[in-house]
C-alpha positions as CSV (number, residue, x, y, z in Angstrom):
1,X,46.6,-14.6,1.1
2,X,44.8,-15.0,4.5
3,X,44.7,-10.8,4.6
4,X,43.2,-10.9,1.6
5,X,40.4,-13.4,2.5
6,X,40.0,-11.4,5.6
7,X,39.4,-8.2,3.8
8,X,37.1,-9.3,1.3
9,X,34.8,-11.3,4.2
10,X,35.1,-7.7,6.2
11,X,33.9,-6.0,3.0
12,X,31.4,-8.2,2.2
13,X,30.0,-8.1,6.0
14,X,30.0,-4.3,5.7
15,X,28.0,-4.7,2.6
16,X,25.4,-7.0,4.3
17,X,24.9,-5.1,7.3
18,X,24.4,-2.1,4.8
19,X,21.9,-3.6,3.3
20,X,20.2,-4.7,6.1
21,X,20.1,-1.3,7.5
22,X,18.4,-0.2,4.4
23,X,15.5,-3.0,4.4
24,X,15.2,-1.6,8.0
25,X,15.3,1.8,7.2
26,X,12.3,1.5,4.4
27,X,10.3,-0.6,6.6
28,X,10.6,2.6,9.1
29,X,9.4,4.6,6.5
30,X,6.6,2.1,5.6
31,X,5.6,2.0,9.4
32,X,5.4,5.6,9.7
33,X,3.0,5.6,6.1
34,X,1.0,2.6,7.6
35,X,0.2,4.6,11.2
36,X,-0.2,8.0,9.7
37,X,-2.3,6.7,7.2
38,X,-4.5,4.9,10.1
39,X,-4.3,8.1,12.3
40,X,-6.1,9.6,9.2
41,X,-8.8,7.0,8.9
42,X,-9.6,7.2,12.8
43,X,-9.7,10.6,12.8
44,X,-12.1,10.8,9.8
45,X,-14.3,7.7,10.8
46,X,-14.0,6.9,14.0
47,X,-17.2,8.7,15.3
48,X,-17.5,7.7,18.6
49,X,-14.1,8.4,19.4
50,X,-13.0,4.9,20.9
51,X,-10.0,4.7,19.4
52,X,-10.8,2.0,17.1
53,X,-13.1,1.3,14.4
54,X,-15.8,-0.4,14.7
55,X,-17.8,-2.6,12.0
56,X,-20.2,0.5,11.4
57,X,-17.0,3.1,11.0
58,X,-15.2,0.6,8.9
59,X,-18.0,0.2,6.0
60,X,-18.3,4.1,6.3
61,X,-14.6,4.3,5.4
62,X,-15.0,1.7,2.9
63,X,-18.1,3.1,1.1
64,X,-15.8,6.8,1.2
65,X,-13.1,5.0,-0.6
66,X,-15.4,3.3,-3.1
67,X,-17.1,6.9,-3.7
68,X,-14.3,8.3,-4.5
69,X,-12.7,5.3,-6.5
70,X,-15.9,5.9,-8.4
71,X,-15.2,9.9,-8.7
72,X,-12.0,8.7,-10.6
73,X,-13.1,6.5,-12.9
74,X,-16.0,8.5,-13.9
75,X,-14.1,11.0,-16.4
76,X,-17.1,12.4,-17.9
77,X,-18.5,13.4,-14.3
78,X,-22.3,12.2,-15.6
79,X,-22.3,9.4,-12.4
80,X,-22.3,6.3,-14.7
81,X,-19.9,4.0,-15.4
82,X,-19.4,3.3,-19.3
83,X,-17.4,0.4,-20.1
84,X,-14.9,2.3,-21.8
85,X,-14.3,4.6,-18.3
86,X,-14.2,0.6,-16.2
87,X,-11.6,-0.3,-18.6
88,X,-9.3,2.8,-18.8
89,X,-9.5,2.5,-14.8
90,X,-8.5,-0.9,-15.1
91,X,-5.3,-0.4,-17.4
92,X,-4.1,2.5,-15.1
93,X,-3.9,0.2,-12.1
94,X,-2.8,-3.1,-13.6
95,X,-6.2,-4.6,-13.1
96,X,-8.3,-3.9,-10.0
97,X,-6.6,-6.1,-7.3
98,X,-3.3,-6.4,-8.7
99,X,-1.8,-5.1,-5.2
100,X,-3.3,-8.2,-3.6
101,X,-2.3,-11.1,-5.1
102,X,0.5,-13.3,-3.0
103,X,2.7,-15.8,-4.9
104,X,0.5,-17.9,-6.8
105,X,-2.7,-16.0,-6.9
106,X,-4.5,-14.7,-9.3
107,X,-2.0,-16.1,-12.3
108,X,-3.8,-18.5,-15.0
């Protein structure tokens, strides 16, 4: 009986550790997104090549991702926004700042 105890806490250890190495693992890959991803925005916007962004660079980089947030929801290409186009952009994200919201916010 006390082998069989042992056993199943060894098992169940090896399955914790497991699964720890895979949170660990996807937060790697997450890391590697998040820096590669902010290589590509100081290459692209930091223009005085500090190493950094500075409040200038960062509402360039901001009004380039608004541009071409724009470019998508703007099916017919005419460089208006109908409400039809706002709300089909809407539905294919979830709503605009669905991303965002922590526990508790943003529910009614």
């Amino acid at each position: 009986m006390m082998i069989k105890k042992l056993k199943l806490a060894l098992a169940t250890s090896a399955l914790v550790v497991g699964g720890l190495a895979g949170f660990a693992a996807a937060d790697s890959v997450k890391d590697a997104k998040h820096e590669a991803r902010k290589a590509e925005l100081l290459a692209k916007f930091d223009t005085n090549k500090d190493g950094k962004l500075d409040d200038t660079e960062r509402a360039a980089a901001k009004d380039a991702r608004a541009a071409e947030r724009f470019k998508q929801l703007d099916t017919n290409g005419d460089g208006k926004l109908s409400l039809e186009e706002f709300k089909a952009g809407r539905q294919g994200r979830g709503g605009m700042h669905r991303h965002h919201r922590g526990p508790g916010r943003g529910q009614r």
